[in-house]
N, C-alpha and C positions, 0 to 999 in steps of 0.2 A: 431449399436444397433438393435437387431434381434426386429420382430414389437410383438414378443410373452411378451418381457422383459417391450416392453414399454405398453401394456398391464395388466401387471400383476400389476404394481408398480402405475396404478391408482386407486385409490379407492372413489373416490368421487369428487367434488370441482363443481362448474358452468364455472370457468374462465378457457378460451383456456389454451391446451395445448400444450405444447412444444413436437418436437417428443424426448427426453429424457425423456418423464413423467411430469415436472413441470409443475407449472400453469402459464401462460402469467400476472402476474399480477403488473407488475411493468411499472408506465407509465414513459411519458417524461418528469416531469416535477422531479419525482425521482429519476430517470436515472440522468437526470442533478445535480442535489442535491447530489446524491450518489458519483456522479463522482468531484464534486467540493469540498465537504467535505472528500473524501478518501484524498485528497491532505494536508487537514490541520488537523495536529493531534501532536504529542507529537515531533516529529522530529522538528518543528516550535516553539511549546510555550515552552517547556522544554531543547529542543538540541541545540537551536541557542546560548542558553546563554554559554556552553562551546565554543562554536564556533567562539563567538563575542570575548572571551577571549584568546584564538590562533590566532587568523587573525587581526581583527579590525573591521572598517568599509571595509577594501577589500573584509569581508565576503557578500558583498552586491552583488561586481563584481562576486563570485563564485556561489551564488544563481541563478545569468542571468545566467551563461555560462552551468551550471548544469541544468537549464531550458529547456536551446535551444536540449540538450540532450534527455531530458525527450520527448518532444515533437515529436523527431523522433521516439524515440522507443512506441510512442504513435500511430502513425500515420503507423510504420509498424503493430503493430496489427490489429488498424482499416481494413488496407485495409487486411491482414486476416480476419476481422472478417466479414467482407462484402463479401468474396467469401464464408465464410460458416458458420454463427456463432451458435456455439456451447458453454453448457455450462461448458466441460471440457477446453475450449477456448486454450490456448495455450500447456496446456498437450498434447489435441487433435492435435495441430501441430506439433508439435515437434515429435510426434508418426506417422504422415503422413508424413511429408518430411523429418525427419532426422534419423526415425529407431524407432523400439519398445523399444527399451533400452532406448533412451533421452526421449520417454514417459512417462516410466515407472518411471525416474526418477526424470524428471520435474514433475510428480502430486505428489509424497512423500515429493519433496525437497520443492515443494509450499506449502502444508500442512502444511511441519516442520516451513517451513517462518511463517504463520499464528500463529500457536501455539507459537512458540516465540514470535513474535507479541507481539501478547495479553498478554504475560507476562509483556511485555515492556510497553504496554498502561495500563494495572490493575496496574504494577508498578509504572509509574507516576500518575495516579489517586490518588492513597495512598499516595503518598507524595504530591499531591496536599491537600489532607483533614489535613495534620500538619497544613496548613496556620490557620485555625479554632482552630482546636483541638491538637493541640502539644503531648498531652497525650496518644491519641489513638495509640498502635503501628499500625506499619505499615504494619504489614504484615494481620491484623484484619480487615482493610478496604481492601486488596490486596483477602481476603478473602469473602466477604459480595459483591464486586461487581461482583466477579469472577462468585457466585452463581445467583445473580440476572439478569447477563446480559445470562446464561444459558438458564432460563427460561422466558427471551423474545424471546430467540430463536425457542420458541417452537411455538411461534405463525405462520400464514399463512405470504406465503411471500409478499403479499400486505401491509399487517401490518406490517410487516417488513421494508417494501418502506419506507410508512408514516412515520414512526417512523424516521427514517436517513433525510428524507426527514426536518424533525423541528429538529431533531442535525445540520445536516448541515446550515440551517436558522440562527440558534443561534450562530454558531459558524461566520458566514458570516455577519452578522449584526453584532456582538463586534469588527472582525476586520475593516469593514468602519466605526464602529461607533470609535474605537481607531484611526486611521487614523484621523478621522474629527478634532477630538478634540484636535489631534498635532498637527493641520494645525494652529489651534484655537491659542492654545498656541504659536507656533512659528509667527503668522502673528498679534494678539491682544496682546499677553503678559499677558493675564490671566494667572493667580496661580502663586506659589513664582517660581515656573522655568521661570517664563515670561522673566525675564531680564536676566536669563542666556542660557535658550533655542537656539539655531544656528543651523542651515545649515554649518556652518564652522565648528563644532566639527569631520564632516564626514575629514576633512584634518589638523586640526591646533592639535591634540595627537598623534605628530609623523607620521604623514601625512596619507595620504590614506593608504598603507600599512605599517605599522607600524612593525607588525615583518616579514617584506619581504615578495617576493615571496614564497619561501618555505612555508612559517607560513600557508599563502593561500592554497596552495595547497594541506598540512595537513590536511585542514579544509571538505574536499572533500567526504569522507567517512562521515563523519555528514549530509554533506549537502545532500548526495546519501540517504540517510536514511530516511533523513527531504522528499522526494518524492517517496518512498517505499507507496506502496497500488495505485497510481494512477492509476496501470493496473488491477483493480478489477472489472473496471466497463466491461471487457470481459468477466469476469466471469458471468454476468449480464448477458450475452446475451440470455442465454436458456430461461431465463422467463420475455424478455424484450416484448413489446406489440407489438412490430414495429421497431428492430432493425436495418434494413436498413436504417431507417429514424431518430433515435432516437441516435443511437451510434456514427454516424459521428457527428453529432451536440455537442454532448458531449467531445468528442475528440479535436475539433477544438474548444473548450473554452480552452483548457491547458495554452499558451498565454498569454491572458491576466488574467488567473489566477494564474497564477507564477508571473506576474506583480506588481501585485495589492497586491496579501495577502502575498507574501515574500519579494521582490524588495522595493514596496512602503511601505507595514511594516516594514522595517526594516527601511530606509532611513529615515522613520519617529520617530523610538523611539531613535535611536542613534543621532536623532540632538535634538534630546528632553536630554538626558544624554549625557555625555562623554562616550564613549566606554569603558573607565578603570575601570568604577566604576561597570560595570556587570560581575559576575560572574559564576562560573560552579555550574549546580544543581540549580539554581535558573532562575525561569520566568522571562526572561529581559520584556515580556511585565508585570508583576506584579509588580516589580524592576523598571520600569520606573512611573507607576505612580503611586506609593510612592514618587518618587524622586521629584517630580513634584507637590506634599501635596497634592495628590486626595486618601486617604484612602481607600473611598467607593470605587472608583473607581479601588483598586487594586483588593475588593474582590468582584466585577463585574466581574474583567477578571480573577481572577481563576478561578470562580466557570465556566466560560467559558471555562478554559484551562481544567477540569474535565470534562466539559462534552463532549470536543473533544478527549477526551482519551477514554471517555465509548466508544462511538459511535465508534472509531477504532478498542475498541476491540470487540465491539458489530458485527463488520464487517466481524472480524477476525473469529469469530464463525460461522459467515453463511457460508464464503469459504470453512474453513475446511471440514466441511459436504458435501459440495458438492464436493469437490475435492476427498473425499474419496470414494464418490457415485463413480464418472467416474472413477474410480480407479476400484472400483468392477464388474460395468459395462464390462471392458472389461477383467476380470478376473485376475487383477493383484493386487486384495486387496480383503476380504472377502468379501463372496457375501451376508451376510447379511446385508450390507451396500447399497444394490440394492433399499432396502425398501421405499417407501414413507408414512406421514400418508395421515390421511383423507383430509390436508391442504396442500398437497403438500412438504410436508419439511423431510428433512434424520434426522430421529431422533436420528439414532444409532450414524450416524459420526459427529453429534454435541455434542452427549451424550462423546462419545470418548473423542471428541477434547478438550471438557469440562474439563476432567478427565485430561488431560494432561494441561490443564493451569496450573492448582493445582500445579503446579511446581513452579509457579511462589510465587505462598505464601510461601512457603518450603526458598525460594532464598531470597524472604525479611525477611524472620523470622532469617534468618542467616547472612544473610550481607546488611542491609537496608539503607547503607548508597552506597555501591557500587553498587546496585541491577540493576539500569538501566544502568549505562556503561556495565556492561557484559554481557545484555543480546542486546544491541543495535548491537555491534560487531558482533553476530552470525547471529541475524536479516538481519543484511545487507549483509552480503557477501552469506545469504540462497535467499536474495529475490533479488540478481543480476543476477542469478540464471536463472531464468523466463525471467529476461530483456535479456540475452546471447539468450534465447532461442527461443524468439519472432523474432530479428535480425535476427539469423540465419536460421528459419525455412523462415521468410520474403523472403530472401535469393535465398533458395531452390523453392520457391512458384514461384518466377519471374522470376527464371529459366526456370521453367516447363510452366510457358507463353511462353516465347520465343521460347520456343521449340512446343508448338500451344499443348501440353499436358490436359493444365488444362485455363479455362478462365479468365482474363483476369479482374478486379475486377474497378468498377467504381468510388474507392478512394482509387487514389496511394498515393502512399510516394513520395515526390516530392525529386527528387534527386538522386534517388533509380540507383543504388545499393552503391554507392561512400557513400551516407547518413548513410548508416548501417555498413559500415567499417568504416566510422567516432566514430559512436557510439559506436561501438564493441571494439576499440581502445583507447577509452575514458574511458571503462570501464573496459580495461585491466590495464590502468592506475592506475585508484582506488586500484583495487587489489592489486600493489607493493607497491601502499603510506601504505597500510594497514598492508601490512608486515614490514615497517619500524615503524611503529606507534606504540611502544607499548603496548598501553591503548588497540587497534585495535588487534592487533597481536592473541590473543586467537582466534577469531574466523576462522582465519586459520590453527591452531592447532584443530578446530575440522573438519572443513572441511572435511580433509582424513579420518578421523574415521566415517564420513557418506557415504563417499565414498565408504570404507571398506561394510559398511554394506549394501552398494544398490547394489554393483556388488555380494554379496556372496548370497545376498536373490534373486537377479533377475536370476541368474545362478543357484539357487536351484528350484526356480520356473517353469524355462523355463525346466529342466531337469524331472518334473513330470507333466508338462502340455505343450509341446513346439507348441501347434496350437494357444494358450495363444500371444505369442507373433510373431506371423507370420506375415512379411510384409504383409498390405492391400494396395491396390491400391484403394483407396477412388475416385476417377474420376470414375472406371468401377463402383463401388458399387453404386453411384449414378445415372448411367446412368442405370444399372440392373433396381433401384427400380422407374426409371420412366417408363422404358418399362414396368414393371410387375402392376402400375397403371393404 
């Protein structure tokens, strides 16, 4: 980014700036929050319960094993994002080590992830508010939060931190606080589940897996879902305060936060219930403590499971914008998307992104009973997308170490390179379960029709601008702008 651009797109703020224009205002302790709460959101309190209804409790064992997963493709970004971090983050890689085309179409196809997104999380919000108001349709509140979580976006991104910073809180506090009070019940036998609550329920309904292997393995594309957004916190890095320092910390909690709020959630509410009695579309954690005669208690954890939805798609709004920014930045999305306000925030490509939620109302207003399985499908298989392309730029990155090209970054991937063929084969995996699935199956029927449209617009593009998409050698360009300091 030319220093004229980063320039022009400040207009004001006190707080450091990022060399993309944004303001440094996100600390450690949001960073941490951001990156613990991207993990828990609608994939958890609303997806698990189809998923407990496919598997069993074996869904417990696909949670770890899906885990251990996440956790690589976490730690090759990190040690991307620690040779350069950027707030186009993996766009930016993908465009450096594997060609201007996977850049170009790794930032549209994360955008598209986002805005679906957020259809998917404004979708379950909305059907979180029936628990209250039965009356309300659905697509009325799919509408009302759609607009309101808009215009928090408009605020500065500090305000922004803060704000995720006490979602993520709230959301992390009901799951240790659900946790305690299973332990409660399963160790004192408080509430009428007292005498029937077990640890044994996890094997004695048709044992651990109950519909087989397979049934597990079906479960996968849920589960990959249920951990969709935990590589946002790269997106973070442009206006992190101290990235170096602040991103690996966050990274290296993945862990034991797949531990704790999936593995140990879930081990806990299925020996609280039988696994048979949870169904699809319905909160197994609201579902269990009904079951269990805590009333209050169940509309404590909705009103929890709503605000883990806002806040996703709360999330989902801030990427987009940015994602369209570095899109513009480097000439391969309008340039009036370059813009920043006086607070540091793209107004246009949240204003946009915005505009395109609105779909999401349109989709409940028409089929409010399917609304989140179809948009979950597409969700996932757009935001594997990013994961394919972390891997593989990781890839290319540790190459060009070994070849003494590029340096050399002081948080590897441990494993590396076998770790990301792991990974990458793991999630080639999903993709066939997902063509046999199908509930799953549409969202590889649109797949090609996005594909269609990125190769015809990048090929249209490249054809009236081709310096637009010219290999850079990102090593010489950085070494240019330290001699020219």
């Amino acid at each position: 980014m030319a220093s004229e651009q980063v320039k022009s797109v400040i207009d004001g703020g006190a707080e450091e700036s990022s060399e993309e224009g944004y303001h440094r205002g996100l600390g450690n302790r949001q960073i941490q929050m951001i990156a613990i709460g991207g993990a828990i959101g609608t994939g958890l309190f609303l997806g698990a319960g189809k998923a407990i209804s496919k598997a069993g409790p074996s869904l417990i064992l696909a949670y770890a094993v899906v885990g251990i997963i996440i956790f690589l493709i976490m730690r090759a970004l990190g040690e991307l994002l620690m040779y350069r971090p950027v707030s186009g983050s993996f766009s930016e890689y993908a465009r450096e080590f594997l060609g201007p085309f996977f850049g170009y179409v790794t930032g549209w196809t994360y955008w598209l992830f986002w805005v679906v997104t957020g259809i998917t999380e404004v979708t379950a919000a909305a059907s979180y508010v029936q628990y209250w108001w039965p009356g309300v349709p659905q697509w009325t509140s799919a509408l009302v939060f759609t607009v309101a979580l808009y215009f928090v976006n408009l605020i500065s991104v500090k305000l922004f931190g803060e704000l995720e910073f006490w979602f993520s809180m709230v959301k992390v506090t009901a799951i240790i606080g659900m946790i305690l009070i299973g332990i409660g019940v399963l160790t004192l036998g408080f509430s009428k589940a007292g005498d029937t609550a077990s640890i044994s329920h996890l094997w004695n309904d048709g044992g651990f897996f109950p519909k087989g292997i397979g049934g597990t393995l079906m479960t996968l594309q849920i589960v990959m879902f249920a951990f969709l957004a935990v590589e946002l916190v790269g997106v973070t890095a442009g206006e992190s305060k101290d990235p170096k320092t602040v991103l690996p910390k966050a990274i290296n909690t993945v862990p034991w936060r797949i531990g704790l709020f999936y593995v140990g959630a879930l081990v806990i509410i299925m020996a609280l219930v039988p696994w048979t009695e949870f169904q699809p579309g319905v909160s197994p954690f609201v579902a269990a403590f009904a079951k269990v005669g805590l009333p209050l208690g169940a509309g404590i954890v909705n009103f929890v499971v709503l605000s883990a939805a806002l806040s996703s798609c709360n999330s989902g709004m801030y990427s987009t914008g940015r994602m369209l920014r570095d899109l513009a930045l480097n000439g391969q999305g309008p340039k009036a998307f370059t813009k920043l306000t006086r607070n540091g925030t793209p107004l246009l490509g949240t204003t946009v992104s915005g505009a395109f939620m609105l779909v999401g109302v349109w989709i409940n207003y028409q089929w409010p009973s399917n609304a989140f399985n179809y948009v979950v499908s597409f969700a996932t298989i757009s935001g594997m997308w990013a994961w394919i392309m972390i891997l593989c730029s990781h890839l290319r990155y540790r190459r060009a170490v070994r070849l003494g090209r590029l340096p050399a970054s002081d948080f590897r991937m441990p494993g590396s390179p076998w770790t990301s063929w792991i990974a990458l084969a793991f999630i080639g995996l999903v993709v066939v379960e997902m063509g046999i699935d199908k509930d799953a199956r549409v969202s590889l029927y649109c797949a090609p029709v996005w594909a269609v449209i990125m190769i015809v617009s990048y090929f249209g593009i490249r054809a009236r601008r081709p310096e637009v998409f010219a290999k850079k050698d990102v090593a010489v360009e950085r070494q240019a702008e330290r001699v020219k300091a």
